[in-house]
N, C-alpha and C positions, 0 to 999 in steps of 0.2 A: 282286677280281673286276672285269672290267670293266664300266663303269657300265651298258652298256645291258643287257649277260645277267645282272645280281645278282638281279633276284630270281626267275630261273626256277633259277638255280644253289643259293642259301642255301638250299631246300627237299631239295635233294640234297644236299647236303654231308655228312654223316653217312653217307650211303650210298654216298660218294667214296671218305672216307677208311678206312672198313672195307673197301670192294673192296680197295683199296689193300692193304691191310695181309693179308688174306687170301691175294691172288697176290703178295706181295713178302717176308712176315714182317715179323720188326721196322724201324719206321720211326720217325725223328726228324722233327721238327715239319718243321724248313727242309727235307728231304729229301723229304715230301709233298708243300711247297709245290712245289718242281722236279720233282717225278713228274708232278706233274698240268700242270701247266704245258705239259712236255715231252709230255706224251700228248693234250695238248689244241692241240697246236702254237702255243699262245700264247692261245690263246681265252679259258681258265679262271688269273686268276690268284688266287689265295686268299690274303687278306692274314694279318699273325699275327691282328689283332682277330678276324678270325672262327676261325680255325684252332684257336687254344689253348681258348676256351671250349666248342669243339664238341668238340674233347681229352679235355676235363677231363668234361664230360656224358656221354658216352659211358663214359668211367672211373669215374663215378659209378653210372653203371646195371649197372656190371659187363661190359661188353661190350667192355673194354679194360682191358690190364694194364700199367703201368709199369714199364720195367726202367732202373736209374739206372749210367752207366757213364762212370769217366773216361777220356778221351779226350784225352794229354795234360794241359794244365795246366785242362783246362775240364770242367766234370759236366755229362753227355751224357743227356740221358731219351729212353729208346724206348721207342716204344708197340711193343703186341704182342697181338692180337686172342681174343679167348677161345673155348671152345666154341660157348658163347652168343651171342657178337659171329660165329660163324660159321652159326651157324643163321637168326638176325635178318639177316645182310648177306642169306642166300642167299634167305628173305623180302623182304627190300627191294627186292634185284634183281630178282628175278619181277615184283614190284609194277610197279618202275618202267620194265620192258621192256612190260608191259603196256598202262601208261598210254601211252607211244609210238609202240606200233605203235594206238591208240585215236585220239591227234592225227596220226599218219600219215595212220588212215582220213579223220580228218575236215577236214584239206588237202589229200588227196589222194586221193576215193573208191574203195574198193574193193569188191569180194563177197565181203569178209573175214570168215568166218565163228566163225572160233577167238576173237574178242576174249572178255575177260572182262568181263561188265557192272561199271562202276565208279560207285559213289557220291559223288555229291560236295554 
């Protein structure tokens, strides 16, 4: 990630790469990192230190499944998003569309009335 956006972006990450994987199906590590990338026109780079243990956390909690595939002479792991991992992404997104139309208001005042009050 680049050094000035890392830490509004680590707090999202987990709810990157579930989006991801929700509108894409299965994804390999390096092939996130160039999703996101590409959809972020170069803004969001995600290095492997962050990428595999957020990987591996999310596969822990069940919210992502492993599929192991060789690929040529190389063993390829795809991730692959679960029920769970699709009810939590669409959780997180609400959450985190929320929270931005919230810093929208508050850079940019409106007479927005729909926000959801957030605690922090």
């Amino acid at each position: 990630m680049k050094k000035q956006n890392s830490v509004l972006y680590k707090g999202s990450l987990s709810t990157i790469i579930m989006k991801l994987l929700q509108d894409n199906g299965r994804m390999y590590g390096y092939e996130i990192t160039q999703r996101v990338k590409e959809l972020s026109q170069g803004e969001i780079a995600i290095t492997e230190g962050a990428l595999y243990p957020t990987l591996h956390k999310l596969e822990a909690q069940g919210l992502l499944t492993p599929e192991i595939e060789q690929v040529g002479n190389r063993i390829r792991k795809y991730y692959k998003i679960t029920e769970s991992g699709i009810r939590e992404t669409e959780k997180q997104v609400s959450e985190m569309q929320n929270f931005i139309a919230c810093l929208q208001n508050i850079i940019n005042p409106q007479n927005d009335t729909n926000l959801t009050p957030i605690k922090i």
